[in-house]
N, C-alpha and C positions, 0 to 999 in steps of 0.2 A: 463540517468537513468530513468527520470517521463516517456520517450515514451518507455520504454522497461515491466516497471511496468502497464502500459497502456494495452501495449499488453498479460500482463498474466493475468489482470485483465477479458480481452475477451476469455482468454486461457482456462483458467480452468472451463467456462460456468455458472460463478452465477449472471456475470453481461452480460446480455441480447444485442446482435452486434445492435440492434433495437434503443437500449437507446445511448444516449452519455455520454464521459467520458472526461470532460474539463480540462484544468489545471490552477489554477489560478484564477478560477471563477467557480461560481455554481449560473442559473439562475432562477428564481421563477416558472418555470415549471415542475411541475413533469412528469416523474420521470428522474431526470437527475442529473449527478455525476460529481464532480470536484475532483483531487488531487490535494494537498495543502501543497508541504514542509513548515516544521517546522525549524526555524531557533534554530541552536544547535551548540556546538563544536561538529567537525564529529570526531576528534579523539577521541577513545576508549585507544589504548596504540602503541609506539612506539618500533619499533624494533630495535636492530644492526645496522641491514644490511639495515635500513633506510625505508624498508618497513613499512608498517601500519595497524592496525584495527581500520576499521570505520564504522559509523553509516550514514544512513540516515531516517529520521524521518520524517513520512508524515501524513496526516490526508485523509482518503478517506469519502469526504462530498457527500449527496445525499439529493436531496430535491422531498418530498413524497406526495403524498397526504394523505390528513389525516384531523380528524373531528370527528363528532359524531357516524361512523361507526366505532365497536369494530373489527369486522373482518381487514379492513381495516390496522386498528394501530398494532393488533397481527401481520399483515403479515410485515408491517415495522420492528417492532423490530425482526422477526424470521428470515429475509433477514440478519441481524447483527449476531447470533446468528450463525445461516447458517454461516456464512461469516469468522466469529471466527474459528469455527471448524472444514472447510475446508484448512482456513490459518496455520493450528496446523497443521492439518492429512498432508499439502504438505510438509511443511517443515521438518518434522520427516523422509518424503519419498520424499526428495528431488527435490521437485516438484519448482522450487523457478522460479523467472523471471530470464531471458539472462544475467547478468551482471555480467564482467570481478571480478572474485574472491570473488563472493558471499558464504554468510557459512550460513546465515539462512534468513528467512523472519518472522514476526511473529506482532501478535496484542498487543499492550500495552494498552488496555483496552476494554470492552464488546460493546462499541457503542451505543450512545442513542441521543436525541434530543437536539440540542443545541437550537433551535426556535422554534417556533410556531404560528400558524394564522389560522385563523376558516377553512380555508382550504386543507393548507399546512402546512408540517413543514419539518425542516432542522436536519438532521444528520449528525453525527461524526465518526469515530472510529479511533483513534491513532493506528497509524502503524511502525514498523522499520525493514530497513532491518543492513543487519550488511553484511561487506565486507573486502578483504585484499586487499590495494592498495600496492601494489609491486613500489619498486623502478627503476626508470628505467635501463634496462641492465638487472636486475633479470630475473630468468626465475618461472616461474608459475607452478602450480601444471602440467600440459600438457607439461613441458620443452620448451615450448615457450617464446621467449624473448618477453618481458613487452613494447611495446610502448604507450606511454602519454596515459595513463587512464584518 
């Protein structure tokens, strides 16, 4: 799922194929991005027929530079900002990353600075997606039978 969220992160063009996108770490150079699952119950609710809706919950971290230029810190938070309301406009228009019985993508909160240092500083924005994990043997919205998601 994080390498599939990876590649729409480079899909949809706001985060630059020049920059990196780590998982698991985010290192003191700007400008460069980590995802970061959120440890969560992924069940939402449970079906009959044994299938599921679930969640996965990530934080998309980026470490900026940033300081005493104003333009600078605007462009940081307007990259959030940006990021918010492209993540809104794809998932209304279906725009979401590759993964087996996705129903939305979407931001759980606006994104801002979790740290700082006369140079740099570290950013947030909680993210989730929401999915149906089909039991195995079901078929899927395609009429394809379901193997090990």
């Amino acid at each position: 799922m994080v390498e599939e969220i990876r590649k729409y992160l480079f899909e949809i063009k706001l985060i630059d194929e020049n920059n990196r996108i780590n998982v698991d770490f985010l290192s003191e150079k700007p400008t460069e991005f980590a995802i970061v699952p959120v440890p969560i119950n992924p069940i939402l609710e449970t079906y009959r027929d044994g299938s599921s809706k679930r969640q996965f919950q990530f934080q998309l971290l980026s470490c900026n530079s940033y300081g005493a230029d104003v333009l600078q810190n605007i462009s940081n938070s307007s990259f959030y900002e940006d990021l918010y309301n492209l993540i809104e406009y794809n998932s209304k228009h279906k725009i979401r990353p590759k993964i087996k019985g996705i129903q939305s993508i979407e931001c759980l909160d606006n994104g801002g600075i979790l740290d700082a240092s006369p140079n740099t500083a570290k950013y947030a924005i909680l993210m989730r997606i929401t999915y149906i994990k089909f039991r195995e043997g079901l078929f899927d919205e395609t009429n394809k039978i379901q193997k090990n998601m």
